[in-house]
Each structure stands twice: as C-alpha cells, then as structure tokens.
DSSP file (Angstrom, degrees, kcal/mol; ACC not computed):
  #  RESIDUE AA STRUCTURE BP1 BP2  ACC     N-H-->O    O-->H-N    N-H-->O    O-->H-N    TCO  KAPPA ALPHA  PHI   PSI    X-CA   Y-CA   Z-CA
    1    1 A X              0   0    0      0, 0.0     2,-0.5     0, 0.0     0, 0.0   0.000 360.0 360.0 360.0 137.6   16.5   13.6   -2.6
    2    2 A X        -     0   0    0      0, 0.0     2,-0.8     0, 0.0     0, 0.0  -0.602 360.0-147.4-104.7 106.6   15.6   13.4   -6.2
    3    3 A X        -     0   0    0     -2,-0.5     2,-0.3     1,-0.0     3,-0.1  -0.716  27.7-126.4 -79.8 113.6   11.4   12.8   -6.8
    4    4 A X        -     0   0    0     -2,-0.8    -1,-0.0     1,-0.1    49,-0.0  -0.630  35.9 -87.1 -79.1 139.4   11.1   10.7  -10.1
    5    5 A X        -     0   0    0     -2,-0.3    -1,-0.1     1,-0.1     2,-0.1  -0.117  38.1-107.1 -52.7 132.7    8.8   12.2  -12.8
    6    6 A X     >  -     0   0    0      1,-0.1     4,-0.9    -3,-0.1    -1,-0.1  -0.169  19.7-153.1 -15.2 114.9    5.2   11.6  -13.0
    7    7 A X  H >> S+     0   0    0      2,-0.2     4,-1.1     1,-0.2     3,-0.9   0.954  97.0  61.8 -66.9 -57.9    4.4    9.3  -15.9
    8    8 A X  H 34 S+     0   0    0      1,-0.2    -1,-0.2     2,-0.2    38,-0.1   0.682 101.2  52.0 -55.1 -22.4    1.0   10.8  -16.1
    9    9 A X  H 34 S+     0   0    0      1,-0.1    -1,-0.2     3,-0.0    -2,-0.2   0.819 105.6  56.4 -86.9 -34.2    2.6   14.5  -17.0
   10   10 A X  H << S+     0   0    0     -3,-0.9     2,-0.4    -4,-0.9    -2,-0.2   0.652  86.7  74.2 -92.8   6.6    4.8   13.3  -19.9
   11   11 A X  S  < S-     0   0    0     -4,-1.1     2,-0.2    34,-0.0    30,-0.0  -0.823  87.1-124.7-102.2 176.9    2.4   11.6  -22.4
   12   12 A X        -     0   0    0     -2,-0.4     2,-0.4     1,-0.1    -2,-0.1  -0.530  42.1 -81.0-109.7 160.1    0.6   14.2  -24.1
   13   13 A X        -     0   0    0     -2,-0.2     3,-0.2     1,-0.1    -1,-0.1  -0.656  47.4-102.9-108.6 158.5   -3.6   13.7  -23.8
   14   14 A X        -     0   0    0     -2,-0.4    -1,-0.1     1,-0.2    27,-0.0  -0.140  29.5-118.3 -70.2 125.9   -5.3   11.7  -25.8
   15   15 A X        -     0   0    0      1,-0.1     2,-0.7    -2,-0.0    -1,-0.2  -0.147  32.2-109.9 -65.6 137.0   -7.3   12.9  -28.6
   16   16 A X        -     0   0    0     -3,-0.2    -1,-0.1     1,-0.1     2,-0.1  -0.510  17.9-138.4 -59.8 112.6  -10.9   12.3  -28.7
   17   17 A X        -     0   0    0     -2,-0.7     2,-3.0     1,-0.1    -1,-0.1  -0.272  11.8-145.7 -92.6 130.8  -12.4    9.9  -31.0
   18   18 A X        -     0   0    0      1,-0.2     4,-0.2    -2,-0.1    -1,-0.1  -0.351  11.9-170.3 -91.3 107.5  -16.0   11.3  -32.8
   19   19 A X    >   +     0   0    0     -2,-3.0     3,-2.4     2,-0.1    -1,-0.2   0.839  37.9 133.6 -72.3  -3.1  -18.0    8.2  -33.1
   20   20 A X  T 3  S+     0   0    0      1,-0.2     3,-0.1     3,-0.0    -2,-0.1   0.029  77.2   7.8 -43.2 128.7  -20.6   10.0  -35.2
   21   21 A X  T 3  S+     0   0    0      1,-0.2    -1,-0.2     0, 0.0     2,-0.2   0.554 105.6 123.3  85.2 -15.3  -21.6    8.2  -38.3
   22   22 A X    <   -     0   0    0     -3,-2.4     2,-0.6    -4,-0.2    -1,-0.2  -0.382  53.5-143.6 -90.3 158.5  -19.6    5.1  -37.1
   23   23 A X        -     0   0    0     -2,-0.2     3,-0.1    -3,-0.1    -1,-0.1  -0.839  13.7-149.2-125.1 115.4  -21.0    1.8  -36.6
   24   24 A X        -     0   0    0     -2,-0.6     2,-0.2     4,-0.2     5,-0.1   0.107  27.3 -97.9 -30.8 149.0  -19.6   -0.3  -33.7
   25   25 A X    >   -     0   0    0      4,-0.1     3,-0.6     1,-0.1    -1,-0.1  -0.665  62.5 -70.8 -73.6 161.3  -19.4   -4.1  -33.7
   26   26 A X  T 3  S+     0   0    0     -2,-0.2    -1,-0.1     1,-0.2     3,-0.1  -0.197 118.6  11.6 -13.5 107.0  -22.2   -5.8  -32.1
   27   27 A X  T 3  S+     0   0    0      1,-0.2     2,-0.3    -3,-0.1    -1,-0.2   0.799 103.9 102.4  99.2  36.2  -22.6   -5.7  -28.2
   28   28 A X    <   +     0   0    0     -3,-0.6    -4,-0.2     4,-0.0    -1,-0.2  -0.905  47.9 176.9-155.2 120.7  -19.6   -2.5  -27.9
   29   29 A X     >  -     0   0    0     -2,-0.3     4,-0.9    -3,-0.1    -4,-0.1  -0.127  48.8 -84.7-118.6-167.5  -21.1    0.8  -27.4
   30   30 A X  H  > S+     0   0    0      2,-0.2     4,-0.8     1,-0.2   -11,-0.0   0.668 127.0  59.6-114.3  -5.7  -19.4    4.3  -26.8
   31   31 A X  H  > S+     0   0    0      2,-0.2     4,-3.0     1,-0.1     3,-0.4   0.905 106.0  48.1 -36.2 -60.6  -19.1    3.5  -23.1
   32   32 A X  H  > S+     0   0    0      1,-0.3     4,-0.9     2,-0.2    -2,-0.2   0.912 115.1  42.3 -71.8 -30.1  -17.1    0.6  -23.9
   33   33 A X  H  X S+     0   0    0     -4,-0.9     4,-1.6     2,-0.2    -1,-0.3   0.654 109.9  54.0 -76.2 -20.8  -14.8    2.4  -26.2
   34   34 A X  H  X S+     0   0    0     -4,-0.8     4,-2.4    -3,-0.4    -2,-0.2   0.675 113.4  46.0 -80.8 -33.0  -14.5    5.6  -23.9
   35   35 A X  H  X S+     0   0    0     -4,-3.0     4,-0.6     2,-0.2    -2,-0.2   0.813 111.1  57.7 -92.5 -13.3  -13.2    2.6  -20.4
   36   36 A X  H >X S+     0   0    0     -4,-0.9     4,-4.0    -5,-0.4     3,-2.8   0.980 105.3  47.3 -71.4 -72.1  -11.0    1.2  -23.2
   37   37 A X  H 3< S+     0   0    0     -4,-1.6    -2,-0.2     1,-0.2    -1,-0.1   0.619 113.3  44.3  30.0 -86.7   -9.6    4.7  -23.5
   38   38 A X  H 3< S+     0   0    0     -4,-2.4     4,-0.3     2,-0.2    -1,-0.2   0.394 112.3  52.4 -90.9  -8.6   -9.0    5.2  -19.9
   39   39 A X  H <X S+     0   0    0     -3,-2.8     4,-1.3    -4,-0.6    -2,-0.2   0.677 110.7  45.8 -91.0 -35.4   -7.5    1.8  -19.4
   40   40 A X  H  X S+     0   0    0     -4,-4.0     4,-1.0     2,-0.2    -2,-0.2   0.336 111.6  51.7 -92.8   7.0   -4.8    2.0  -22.2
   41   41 A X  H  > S+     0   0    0     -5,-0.5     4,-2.0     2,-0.1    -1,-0.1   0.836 111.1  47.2 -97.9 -19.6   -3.8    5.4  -21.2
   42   42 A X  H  > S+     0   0    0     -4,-0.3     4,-1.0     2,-0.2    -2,-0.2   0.951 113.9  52.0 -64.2 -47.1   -3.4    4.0  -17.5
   43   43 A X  H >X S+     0   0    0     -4,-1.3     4,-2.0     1,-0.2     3,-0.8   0.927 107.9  45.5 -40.8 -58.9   -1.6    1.3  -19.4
   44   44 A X  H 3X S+     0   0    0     -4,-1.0     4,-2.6     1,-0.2    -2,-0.2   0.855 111.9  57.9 -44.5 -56.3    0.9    3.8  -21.4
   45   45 A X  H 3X S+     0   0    0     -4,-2.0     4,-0.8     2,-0.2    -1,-0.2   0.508 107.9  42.0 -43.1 -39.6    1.4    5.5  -18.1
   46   46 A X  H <X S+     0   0    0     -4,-1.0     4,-3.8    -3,-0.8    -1,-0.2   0.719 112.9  52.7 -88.4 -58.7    2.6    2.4  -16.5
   47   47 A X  H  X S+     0   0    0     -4,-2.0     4,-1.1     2,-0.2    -2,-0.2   0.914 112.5  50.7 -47.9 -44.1    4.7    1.4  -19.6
   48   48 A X  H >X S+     0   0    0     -4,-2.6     4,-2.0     1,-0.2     3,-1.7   0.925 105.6  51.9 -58.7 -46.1    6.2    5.0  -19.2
   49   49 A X  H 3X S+     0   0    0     -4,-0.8     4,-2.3     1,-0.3    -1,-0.2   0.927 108.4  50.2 -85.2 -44.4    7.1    4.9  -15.7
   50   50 A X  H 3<>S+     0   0    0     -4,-3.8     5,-1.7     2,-0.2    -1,-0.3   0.740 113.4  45.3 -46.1  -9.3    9.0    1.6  -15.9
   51   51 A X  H X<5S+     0   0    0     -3,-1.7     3,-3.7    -4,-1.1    -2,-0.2   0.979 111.6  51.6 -96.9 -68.4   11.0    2.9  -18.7
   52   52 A X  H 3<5S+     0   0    0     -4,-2.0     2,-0.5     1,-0.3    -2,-0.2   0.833 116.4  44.7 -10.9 -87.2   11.4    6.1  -16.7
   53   53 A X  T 3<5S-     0   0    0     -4,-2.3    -1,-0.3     1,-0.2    -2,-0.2   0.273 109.2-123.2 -71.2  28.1   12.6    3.8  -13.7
   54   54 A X  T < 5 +     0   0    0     -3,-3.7     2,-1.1    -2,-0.5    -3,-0.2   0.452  66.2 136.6  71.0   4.5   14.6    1.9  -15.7
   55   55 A X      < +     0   0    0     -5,-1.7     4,-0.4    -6,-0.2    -1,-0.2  -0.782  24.6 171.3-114.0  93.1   13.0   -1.6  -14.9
   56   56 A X    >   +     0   0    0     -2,-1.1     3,-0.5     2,-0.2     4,-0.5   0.698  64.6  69.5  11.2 -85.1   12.9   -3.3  -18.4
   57   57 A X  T 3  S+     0   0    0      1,-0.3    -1,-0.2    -3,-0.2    -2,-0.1  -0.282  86.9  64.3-100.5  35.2   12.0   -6.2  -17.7
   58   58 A X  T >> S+     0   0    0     -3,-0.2     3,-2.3    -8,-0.1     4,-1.3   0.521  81.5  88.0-120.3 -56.9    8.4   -5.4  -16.6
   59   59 A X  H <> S+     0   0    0     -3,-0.5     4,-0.9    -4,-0.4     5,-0.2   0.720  95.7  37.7 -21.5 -68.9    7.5   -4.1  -20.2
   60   60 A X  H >> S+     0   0    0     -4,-0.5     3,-1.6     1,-0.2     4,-1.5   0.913 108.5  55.2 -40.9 -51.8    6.6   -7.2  -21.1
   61   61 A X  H <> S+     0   0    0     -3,-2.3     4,-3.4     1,-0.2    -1,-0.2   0.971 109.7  55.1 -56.9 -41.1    5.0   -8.4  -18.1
   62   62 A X  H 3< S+     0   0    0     -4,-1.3    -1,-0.2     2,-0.2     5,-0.2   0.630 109.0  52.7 -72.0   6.1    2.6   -4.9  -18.5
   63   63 A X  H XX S+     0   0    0     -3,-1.6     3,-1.8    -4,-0.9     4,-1.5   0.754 105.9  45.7 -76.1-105.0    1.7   -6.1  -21.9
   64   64 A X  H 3<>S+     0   0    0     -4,-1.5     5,-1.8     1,-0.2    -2,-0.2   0.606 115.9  44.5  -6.1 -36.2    0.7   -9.1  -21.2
   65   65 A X  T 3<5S+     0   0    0     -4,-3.4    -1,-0.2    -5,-0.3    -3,-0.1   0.788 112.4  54.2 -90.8 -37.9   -1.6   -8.1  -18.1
   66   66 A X  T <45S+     0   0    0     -3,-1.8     2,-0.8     2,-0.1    -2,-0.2   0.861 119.5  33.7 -64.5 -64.7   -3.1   -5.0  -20.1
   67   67 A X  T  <5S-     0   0    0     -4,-1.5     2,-1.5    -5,-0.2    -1,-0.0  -0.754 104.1-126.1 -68.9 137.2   -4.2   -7.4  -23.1
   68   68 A X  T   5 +     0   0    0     -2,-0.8    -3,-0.2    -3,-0.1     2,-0.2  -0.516  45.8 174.7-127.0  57.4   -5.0  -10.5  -20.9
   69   69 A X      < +     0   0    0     -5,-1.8     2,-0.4    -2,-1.5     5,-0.1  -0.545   9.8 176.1 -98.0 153.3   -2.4  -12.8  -23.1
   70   70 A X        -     0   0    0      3,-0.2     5,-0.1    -2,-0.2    -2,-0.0  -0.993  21.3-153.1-141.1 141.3   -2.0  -16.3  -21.8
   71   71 A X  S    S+     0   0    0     -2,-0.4     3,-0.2     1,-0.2    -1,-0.1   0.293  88.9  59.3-108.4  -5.4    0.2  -18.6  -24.0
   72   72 A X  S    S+     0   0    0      1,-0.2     2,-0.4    -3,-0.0    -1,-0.2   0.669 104.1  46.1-111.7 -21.4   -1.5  -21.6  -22.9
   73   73 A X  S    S-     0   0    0      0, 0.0    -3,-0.2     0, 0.0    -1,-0.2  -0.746  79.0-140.7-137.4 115.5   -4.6  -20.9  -23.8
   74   74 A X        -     0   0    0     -2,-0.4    -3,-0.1    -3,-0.2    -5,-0.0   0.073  43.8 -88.0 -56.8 152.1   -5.5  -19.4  -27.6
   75   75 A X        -     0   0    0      1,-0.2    -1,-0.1    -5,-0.1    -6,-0.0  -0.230  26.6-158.8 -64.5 152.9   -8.1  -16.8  -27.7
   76   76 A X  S    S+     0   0    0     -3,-0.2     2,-0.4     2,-0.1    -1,-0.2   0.236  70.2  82.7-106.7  -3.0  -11.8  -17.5  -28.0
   77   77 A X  S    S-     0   0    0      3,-0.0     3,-0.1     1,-0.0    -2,-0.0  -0.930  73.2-123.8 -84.0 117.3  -12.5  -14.4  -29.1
   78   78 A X        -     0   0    0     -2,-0.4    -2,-0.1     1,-0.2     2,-0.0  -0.302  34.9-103.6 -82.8 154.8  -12.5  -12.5  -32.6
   79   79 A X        -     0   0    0      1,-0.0     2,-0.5     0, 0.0    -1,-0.2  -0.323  26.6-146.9 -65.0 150.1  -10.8   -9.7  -33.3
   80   80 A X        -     0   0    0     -3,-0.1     2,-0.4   -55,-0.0    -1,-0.0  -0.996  10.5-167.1-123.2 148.5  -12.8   -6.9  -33.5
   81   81 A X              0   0    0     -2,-0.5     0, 0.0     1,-0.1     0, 0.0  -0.919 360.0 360.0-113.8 140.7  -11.5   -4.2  -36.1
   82   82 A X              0   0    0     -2,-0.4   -59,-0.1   -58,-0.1    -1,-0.1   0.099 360.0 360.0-130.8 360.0  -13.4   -0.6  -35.6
C-alpha cells in the first residue's frame, strides 16, 4: 500500500522576518506576526496536501476559511500593509 507524501516535508521553511527597525501598525506586535506565520504555513501545508491528493475543489474552500472571506458580508476592517 502506497503512504501519500507529507505536505509538511515538501514546502521548504519559511524564512524569518527581522522586525528590527520596523514599525508595526497599531495594536499588532511581533507575537501577532510570528502566529500569523505559523497559521499560513499550516495553511500552505493544507493547500499542498489537497493538490497532492488531487481534491481540487477544496482549494478554494481552504482559502476562504484561512482568510475568514464571507461574500455576504464586506469587511469591517482595513487593510493593514506592513
């Protein structure tokens, strides 16, 4: 029986960002940028292994969940650019 590859072994790891000298937006700290991180590589990871297993037509859906988008209601939020 044939074990399908580990998502987590084929993306390569993620560089480290130096926040020295940078200035965050308001109320986003290097905590918050560090779980962002670790949430989009679980994300990427996720993307990979559907592609891997061939079920499509989840990309989207794992899009959608990572960044919370709901078509019925626009965001209340600003963008933040860093």
């Amino acid at each position: 029986m044939c074990t399908p590859p580990d998502a987590s072994r084929s993306l390569p790891d993620f560089t480290e960002l130096d926040l020295q000298g940078k200035v965050l937006p308001e109320g986003v700290g290097p905590g918050d940028i560090k779980a962002f991180q670790v949430l989009y590589r679980e994300h990427c990871e996720a993307i990979v292994d559907v592609m891997v297993n061939l079920q499509f037509t989840l990309v989207e859906t794992l899009w959608k969940t990572f960044w919370r988008h709901n078509l019925s209601q626009p965001s209340e939020a600003p963008a933040l650019a860093v």
